[in-house]
C-alpha positions in Angstrom: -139.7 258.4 -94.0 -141.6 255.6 -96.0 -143.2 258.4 -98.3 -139.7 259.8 -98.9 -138.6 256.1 -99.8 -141.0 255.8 -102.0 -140.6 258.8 -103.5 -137.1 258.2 -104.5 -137.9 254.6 -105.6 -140.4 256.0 -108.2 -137.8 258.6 -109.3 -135.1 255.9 -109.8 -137.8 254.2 -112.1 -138.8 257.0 -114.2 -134.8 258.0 -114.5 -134.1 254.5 -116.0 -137.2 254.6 -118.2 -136.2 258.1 -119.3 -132.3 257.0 -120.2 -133.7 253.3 -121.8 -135.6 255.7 -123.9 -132.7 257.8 -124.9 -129.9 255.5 -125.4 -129.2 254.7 -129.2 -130.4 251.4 -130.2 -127.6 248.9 -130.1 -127.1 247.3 -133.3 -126.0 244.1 -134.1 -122.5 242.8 -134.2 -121.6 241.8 -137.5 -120.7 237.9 -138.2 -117.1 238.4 -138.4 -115.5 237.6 -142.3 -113.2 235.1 -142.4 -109.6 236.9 -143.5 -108.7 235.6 -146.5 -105.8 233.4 -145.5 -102.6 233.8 -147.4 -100.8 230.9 -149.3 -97.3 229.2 -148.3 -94.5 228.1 -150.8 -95.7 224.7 -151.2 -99.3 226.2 -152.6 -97.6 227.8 -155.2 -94.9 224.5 -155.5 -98.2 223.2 -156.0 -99.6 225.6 -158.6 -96.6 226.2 -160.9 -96.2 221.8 -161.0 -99.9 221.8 -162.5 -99.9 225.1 -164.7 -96.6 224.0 -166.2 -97.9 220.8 -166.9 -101.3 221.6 -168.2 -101.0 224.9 -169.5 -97.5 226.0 -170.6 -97.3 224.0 -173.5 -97.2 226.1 -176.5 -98.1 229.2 -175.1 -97.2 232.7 -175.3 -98.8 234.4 -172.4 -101.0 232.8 -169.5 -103.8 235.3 -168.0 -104.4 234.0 -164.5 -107.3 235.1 -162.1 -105.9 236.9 -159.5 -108.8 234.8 -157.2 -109.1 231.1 -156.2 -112.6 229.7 -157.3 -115.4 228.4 -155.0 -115.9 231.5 -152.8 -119.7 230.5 -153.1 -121.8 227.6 -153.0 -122.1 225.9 -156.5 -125.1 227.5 -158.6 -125.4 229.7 -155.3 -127.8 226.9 -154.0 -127.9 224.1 -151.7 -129.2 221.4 -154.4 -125.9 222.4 -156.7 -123.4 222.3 -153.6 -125.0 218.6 -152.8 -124.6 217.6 -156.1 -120.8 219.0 -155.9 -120.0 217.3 -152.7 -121.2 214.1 -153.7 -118.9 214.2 -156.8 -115.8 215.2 -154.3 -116.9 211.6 -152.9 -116.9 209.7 -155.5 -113.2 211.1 -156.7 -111.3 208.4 -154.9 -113.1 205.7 -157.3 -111.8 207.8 -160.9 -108.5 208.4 -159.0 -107.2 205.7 -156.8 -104.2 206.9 -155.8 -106.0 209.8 -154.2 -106.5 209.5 -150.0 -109.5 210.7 -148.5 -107.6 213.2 -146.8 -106.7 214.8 -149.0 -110.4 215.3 -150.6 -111.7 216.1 -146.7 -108.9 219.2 -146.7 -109.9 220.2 -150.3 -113.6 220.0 -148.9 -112.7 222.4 -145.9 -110.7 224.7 -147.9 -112.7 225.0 -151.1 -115.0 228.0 -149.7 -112.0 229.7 -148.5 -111.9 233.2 -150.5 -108.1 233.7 -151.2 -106.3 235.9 -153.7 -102.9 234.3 -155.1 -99.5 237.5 -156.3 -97.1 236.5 -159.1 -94.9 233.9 -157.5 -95.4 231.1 -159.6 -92.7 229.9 -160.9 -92.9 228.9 -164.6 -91.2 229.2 -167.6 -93.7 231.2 -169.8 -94.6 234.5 -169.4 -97.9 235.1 -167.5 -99.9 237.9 -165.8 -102.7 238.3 -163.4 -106.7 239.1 -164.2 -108.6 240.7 -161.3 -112.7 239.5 -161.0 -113.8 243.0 -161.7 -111.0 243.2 -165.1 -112.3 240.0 -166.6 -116.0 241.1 -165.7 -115.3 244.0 -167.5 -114.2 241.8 -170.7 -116.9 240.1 -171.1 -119.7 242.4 -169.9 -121.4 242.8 -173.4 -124.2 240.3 -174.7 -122.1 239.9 -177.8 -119.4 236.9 -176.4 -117.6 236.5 -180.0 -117.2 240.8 -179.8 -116.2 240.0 -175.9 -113.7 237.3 -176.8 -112.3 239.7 -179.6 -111.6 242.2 -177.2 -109.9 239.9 -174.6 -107.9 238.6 -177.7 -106.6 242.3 -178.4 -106.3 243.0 -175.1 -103.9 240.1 -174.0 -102.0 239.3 -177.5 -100.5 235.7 -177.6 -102.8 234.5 -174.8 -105.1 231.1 -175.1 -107.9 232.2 -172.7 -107.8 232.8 -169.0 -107.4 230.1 -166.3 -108.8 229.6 -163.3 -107.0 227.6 -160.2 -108.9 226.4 -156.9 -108.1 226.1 -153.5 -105.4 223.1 -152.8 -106.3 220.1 -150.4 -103.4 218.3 -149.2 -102.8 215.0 -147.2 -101.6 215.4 -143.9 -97.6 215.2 -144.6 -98.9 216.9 -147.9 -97.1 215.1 -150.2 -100.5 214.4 -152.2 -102.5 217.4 -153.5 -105.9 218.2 -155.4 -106.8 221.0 -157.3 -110.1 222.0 -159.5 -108.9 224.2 -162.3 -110.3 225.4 -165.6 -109.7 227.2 -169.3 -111.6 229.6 -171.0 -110.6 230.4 -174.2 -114.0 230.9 -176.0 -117.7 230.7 -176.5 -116.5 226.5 -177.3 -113.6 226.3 -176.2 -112.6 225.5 -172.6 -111.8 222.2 -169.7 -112.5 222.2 -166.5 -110.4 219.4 -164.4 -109.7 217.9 -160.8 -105.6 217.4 -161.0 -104.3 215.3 -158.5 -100.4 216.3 -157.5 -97.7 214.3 -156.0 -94.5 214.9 -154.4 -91.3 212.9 -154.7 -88.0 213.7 -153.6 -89.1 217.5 -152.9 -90.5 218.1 -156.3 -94.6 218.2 -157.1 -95.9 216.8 -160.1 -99.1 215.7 -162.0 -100.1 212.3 -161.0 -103.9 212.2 -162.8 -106.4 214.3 -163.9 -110.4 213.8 -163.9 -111.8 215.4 -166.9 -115.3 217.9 -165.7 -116.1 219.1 -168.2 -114.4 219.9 -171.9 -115.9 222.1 -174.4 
């Protein structure tokens, strides 16, 4: 009767190593990607107020990326996205009316990969630029031949603009917003835009000038 047990216990082992042997691998979850979160009326409130103001003057056609900016860390390194967040601190000081909630939101949101559709609502005309269309613009060396083409391409525009993520206060009645202009191998802005809202309507309250070519 021992033997017997014994027997069987030993079979039980070899069976499991046998099947642990045979089984696939099992691979690795992968980390789940954060969906990219669609925007409400008051985001695009928000974006026609500071594209109207900044950007309509004058112009014949607006080419908008069809992508918010700051999907990555800045210069894809942590020294760069450091030096970022430490200029996100010291906004408050070059715009006094902004709160500090507002930049903490814009902080949590500004990695957040989101697409925006035609519903702005302005009063030129305007059309949307995917990544991978504007990549294809300017992939030559030559940038004065690349500008030429995105000239011909998109008659009457002044460049392409780019809008970030929005960080609001917490009744969001205040908002900030990084945006910038390309219109050449000299010519462009980049800005933080700092939105208000009175009596339902949003407008631009300052602006911090990044960088202006």
């Amino acid at each position: 009767m021992q033997k017997a047990f014994v027997l069987l216990c030993a079979g039980l082992l070899i069976g499991t190593s046998v099947f642990a042997l045979a089984a696939p691998p099992q691979k690795k979850a992968a980390p789940p990607k954060l969906p990219a979160a669609g925007l409400d009326e008051e985001a695009y409130a928000v974006y026609s107020a500071l594209i109207q103001s900044l950007y309509t003057n004058g112009a014949k056609l607006l080419v908008i990326d069809n992508y918010v900016s700051g999907c990555v860390p800045v210069g894809n390194n942590a020294e760069g996205e450091k030096a970022w967040q430490q200029s996100l601190n010291g906004l408050p000081s070059k715009m006094p009316k902004l709160s500090q909630k507002t930049v903490t939101d814009f902080k949590g949101n500004a990695r957040l990969c989101r697409s925006v559709d035609a519903k702005f609502t302005i009063p030129t005309k305007y059309i949307l630029i995917s990544k991978q269309e504007r990549t294809q613009v300017f992939s030559q060396a030559d940038t004065k031949k690349a500008w030429a083409n995105f000239y011909q391409k998109y008659v009457g525009a002044s460049g392409y603009i780019n809008l970030s993520n929005i960080g609001f206060n917490e009744d969001r009645t205040q908002a900030l917003v990084n945006t910038y202009r390309k219109c050449g191998e000299k010519c462009g802005a980049e800005k933080m835009v700092l939105l208000t809202k009175m009596n339902g309507k949003w407008s631009v309250a300052a602006t911090h000038k990044i960088w202006e070519l």
